[in-house]
C-alpha positions as CSV (number, residue, x, y, z in Angstrom):
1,X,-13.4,-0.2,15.4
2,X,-16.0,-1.8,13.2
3,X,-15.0,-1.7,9.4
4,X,-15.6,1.1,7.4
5,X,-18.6,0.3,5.0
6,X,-19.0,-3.1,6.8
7,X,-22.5,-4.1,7.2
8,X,-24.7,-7.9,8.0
9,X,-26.4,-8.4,5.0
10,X,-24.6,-11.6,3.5
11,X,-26.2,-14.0,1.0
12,X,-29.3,-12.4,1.1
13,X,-31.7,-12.4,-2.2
14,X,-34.6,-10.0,-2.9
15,X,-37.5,-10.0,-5.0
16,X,-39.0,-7.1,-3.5
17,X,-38.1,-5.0,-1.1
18,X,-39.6,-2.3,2.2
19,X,-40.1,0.9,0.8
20,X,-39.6,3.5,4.1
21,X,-43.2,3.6,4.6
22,X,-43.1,-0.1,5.3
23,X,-44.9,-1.3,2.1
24,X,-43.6,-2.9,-0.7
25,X,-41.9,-1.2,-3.3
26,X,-42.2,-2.4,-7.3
27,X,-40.6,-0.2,-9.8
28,X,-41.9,-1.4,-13.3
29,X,-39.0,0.8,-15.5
30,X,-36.4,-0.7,-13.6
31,X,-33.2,0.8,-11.9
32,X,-29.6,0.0,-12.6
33,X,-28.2,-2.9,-10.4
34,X,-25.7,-0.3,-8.5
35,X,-29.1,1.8,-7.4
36,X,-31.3,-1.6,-6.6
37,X,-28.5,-2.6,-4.1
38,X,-28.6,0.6,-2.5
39,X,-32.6,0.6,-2.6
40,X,-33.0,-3.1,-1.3
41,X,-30.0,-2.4,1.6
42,X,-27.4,-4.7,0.2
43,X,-24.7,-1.9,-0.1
44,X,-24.4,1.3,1.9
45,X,-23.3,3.8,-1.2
46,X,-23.8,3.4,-4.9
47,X,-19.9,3.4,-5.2
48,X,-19.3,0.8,-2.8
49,X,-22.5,-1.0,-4.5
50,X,-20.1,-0.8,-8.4
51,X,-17.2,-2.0,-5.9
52,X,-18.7,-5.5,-5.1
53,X,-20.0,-5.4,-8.6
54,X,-16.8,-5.5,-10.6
55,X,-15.1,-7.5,-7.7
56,X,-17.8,-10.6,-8.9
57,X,-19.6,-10.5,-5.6
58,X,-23.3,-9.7,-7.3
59,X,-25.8,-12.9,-8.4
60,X,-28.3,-11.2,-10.3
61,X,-30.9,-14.3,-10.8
62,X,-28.0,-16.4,-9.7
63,X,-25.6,-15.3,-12.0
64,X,-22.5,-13.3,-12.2
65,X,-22.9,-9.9,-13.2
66,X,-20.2,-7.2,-13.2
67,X,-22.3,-4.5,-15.2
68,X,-23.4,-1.7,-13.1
69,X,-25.7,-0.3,-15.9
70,X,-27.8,-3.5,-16.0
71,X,-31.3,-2.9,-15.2
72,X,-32.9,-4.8,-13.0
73,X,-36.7,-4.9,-11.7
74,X,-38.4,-5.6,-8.9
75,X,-38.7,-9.3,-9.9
76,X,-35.1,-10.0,-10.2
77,X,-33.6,-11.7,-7.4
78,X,-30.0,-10.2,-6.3
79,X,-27.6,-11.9,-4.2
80,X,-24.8,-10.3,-2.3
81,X,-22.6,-13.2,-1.9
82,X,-19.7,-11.5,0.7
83,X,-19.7,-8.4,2.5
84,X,-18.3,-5.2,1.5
85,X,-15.1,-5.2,3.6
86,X,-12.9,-2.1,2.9
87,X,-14.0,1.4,2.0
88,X,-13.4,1.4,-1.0
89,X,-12.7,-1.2,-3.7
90,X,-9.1,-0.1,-4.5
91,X,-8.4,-2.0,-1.5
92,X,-8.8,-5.3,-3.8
93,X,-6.2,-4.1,-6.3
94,X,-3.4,-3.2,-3.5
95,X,-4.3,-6.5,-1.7
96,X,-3.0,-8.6,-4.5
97,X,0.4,-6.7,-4.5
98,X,0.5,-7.2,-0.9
99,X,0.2,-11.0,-1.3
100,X,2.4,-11.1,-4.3
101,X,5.4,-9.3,-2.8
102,X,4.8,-10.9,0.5
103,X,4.9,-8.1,2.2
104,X,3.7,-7.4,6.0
105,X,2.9,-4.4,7.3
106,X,1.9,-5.2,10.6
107,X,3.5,-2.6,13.3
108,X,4.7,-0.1,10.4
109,X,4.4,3.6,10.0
110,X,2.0,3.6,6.0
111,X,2.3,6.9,4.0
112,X,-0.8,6.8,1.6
113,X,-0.5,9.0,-1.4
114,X,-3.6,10.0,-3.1
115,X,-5.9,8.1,-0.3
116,X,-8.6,9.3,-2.2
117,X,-11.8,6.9,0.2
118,X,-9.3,5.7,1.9
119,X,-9.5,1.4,0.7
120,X,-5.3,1.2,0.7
121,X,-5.4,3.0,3.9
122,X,-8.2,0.3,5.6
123,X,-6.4,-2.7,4.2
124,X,-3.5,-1.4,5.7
125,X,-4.9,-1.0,8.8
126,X,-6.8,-4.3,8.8
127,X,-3.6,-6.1,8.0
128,X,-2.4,-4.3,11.4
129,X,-0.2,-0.8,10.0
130,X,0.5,1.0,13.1
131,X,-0.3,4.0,11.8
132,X,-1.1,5.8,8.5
133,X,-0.7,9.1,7.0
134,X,-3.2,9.6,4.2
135,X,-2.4,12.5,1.9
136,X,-4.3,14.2,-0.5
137,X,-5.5,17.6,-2.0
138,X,-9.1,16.7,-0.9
139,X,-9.2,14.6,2.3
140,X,-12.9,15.5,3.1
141,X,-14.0,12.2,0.6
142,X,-11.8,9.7,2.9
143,X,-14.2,7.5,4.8
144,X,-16.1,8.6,7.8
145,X,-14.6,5.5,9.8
146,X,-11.0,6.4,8.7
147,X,-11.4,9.8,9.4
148,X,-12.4,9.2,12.9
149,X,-9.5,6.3,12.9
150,X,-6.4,7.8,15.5
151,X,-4.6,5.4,13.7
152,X,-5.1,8.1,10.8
153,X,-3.8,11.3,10.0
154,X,-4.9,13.5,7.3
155,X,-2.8,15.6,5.6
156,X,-4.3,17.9,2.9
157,X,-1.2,18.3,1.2
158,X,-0.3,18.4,-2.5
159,X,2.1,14.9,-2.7
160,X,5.0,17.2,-4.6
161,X,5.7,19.3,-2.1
162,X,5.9,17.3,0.7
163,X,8.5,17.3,3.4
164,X,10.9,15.2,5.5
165,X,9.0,16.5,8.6
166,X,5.6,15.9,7.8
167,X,5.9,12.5,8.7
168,X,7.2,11.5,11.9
169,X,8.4,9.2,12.2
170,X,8.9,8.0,9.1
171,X,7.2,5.9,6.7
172,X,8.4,2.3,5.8
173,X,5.7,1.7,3.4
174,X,4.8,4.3,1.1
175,X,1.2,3.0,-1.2
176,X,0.7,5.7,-3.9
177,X,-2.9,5.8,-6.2
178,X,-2.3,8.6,-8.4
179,X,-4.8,10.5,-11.5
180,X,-4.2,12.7,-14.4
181,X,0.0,12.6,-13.5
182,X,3.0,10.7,-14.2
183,X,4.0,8.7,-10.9
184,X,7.5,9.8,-11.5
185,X,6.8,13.8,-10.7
186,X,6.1,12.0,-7.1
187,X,7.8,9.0,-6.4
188,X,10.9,12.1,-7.4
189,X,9.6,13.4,-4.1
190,X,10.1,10.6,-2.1
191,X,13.4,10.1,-2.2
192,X,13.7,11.9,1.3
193,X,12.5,8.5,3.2
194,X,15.5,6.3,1.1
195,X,14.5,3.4,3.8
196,X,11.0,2.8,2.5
197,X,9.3,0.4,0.6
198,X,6.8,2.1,-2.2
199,X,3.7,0.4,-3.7
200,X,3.1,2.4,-6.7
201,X,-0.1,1.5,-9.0
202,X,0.8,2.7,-11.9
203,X,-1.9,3.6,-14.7
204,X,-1.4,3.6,-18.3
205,X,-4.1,5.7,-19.2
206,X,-1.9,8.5,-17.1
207,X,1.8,7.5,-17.9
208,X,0.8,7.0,-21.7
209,X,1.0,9.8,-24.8
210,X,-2.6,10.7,-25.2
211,X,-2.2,9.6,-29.0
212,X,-2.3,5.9,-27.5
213,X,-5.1,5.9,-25.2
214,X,-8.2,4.8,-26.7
215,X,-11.8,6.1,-26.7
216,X,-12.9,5.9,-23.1
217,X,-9.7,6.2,-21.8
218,X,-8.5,2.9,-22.2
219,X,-5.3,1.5,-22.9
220,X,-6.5,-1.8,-24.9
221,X,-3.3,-3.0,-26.3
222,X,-0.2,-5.1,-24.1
223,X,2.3,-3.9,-26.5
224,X,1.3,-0.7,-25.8
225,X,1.2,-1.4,-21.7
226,X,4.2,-3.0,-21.7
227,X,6.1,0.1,-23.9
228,X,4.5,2.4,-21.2
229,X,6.0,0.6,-18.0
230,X,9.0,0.0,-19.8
231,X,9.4,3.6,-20.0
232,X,8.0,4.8,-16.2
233,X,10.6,1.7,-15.0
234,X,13.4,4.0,-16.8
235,X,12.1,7.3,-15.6
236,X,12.0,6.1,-12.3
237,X,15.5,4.0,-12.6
238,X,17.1,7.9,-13.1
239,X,15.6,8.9,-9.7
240,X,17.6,5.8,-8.6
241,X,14.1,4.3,-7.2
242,X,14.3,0.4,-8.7
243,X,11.6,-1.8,-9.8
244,X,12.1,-4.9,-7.5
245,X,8.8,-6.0,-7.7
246,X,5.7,-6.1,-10.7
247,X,2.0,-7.7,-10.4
248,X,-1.4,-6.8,-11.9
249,X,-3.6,-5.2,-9.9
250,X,-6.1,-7.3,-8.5
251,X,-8.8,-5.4,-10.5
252,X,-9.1,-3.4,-13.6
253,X,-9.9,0.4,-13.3
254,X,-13.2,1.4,-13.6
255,X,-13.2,2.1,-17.3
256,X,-11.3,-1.4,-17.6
257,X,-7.7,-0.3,-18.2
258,X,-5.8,-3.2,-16.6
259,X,-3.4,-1.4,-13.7
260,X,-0.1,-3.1,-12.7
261,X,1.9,-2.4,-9.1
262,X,5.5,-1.2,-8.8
263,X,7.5,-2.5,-5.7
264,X,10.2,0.2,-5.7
265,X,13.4,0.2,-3.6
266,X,15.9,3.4,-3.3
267,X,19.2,2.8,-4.6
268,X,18.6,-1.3,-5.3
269,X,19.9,-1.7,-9.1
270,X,19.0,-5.4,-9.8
271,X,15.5,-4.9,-10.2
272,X,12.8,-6.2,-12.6
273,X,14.0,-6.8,-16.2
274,X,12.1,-6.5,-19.7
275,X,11.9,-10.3,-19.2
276,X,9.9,-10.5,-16.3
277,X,7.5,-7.0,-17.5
278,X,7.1,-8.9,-20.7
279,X,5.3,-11.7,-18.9
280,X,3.6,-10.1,-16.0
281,X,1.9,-8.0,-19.4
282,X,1.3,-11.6,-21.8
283,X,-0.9,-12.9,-18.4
């Protein structure tokens, strides 16, 4: 199956480029960089265009730029220096955790939660998961590719109420990207598959009171991050699910609120201590 939201275009750099007619196009107000690489064919969507952005993949006049809002005319030269490999960019923050917790899911049954475009599900899949559920309350935004995928089932399912036999068989990876609700009220859930490994991101802006998240939704401040995985850790500790495992993710959210991954094992008591939160925050 060829990648979803894979194209050639690599290392390419435009100073103008075909309008459909087969002229040249010049714009002389200028567009954001996320529109220009959609207009000059260097990304297939505008999200997956702010995807490569703030994964440091653009050269705008052969420098870095990880501002989407930067405007650009039809002199600037833009450089797409790798393709656009997954379908979505949060496949760069899970791919860290992946790497840091060693962790191989080739041949395994993946439970997605929230799969939202679907990037956990296609690094899964790329990294060779047997199969993957993807669940979500809207599954008609997951990726064309994935849909198509028979190594994908959809479930449009509200996580919460999920059952032991809507996955069969069952998951030994569990990868959960969750908005506007505490991980916990989930992970709670997932206690009926006690033999699976969960990659939760967790997101501060969602797990913290709203008194300590900033304008913009952002949680600037690591003694404010580290209180609110100290306190998730603990929530999650009652359910019996154990921290065994913390990373950053391997980027920030789109707002900039630095995310962090949980490795969580049923029923496994010597997990991560304050210690090792502490430092995985001061980095």
């Amino acid at each position: 199956m060829g990648l979803p939201g894979q194209f050639s275009v690599e290392s390419l750099s435009y100073s103008r480029f075909h309008t459909p007619g087969g002229g040249i196009g010049v714009k002389s107000s200028g567009s954001r960089l996320d529109v220009a690489l959609v207009e000059r064919g260097l990304a297939p969507s505008r999200e997956k265009a702010r995807a490569l952005i703030m994964a440091g993949e653009v050269l705008l006049n052969g420098q870095r730029c990880d501002k989407s809002h930067r405007q650009v005319h039809a002199a600037d030269g833009i450089e797409v220096r790798a393709r656009y490999p997954f379908a979505s960019r949060g496949a760069y923050k899970l791919e860290r955790a992946l790497n840091e917790f060693d962790m191989d899911p080739r041949g395994k049954v993946v439970l997605d939660i929230g799969i939202s475009n679907g990037g956990f599900t296609d690094l899964m899949l790329q990294k060779g998961a047997r199969h993957v559920v993807g669940v979500d309350v809207n599954v008609d935004q997951v990726d064309w590719k994935l849909q198509k995928d028979e190594r994908v089932t959809l479930l449009k399912r509200n996580a919460r109420y999920l059952k032991e036999s809507d996955i069969d068989p069952p998951p030994e990876i569990i990868t959960m990207d969750l908005s506007f609700i505490s991980v916990s009220k989930v992970v709670e859930r997932m206690s009926v598959w006690p033999q699976a490994v969960i990659l939760c991101l967790i997101k501060p802006q969602f797990e913290a009171e709203r008194h300590r998240v900033h304008k913009g939704g952002v949680v600037r401040s690591r003694h404010e991050r580290l209180e609110i995985l100290s306190n998730v850790r603990s929530r999650l500790e009652v359910l019996n699910w154990w921290v065994t495992g913390v990373c950053a993710a391997g980027i920030k959210g789109r707002r900039g609120n630095q995310e962090y991954f949980f490795r969580l094992e049923y029923g496994k008591p010597l997990g991560v201590d304050a210690t090792i939160l502490a430092n995985v925050v001061s980095t």
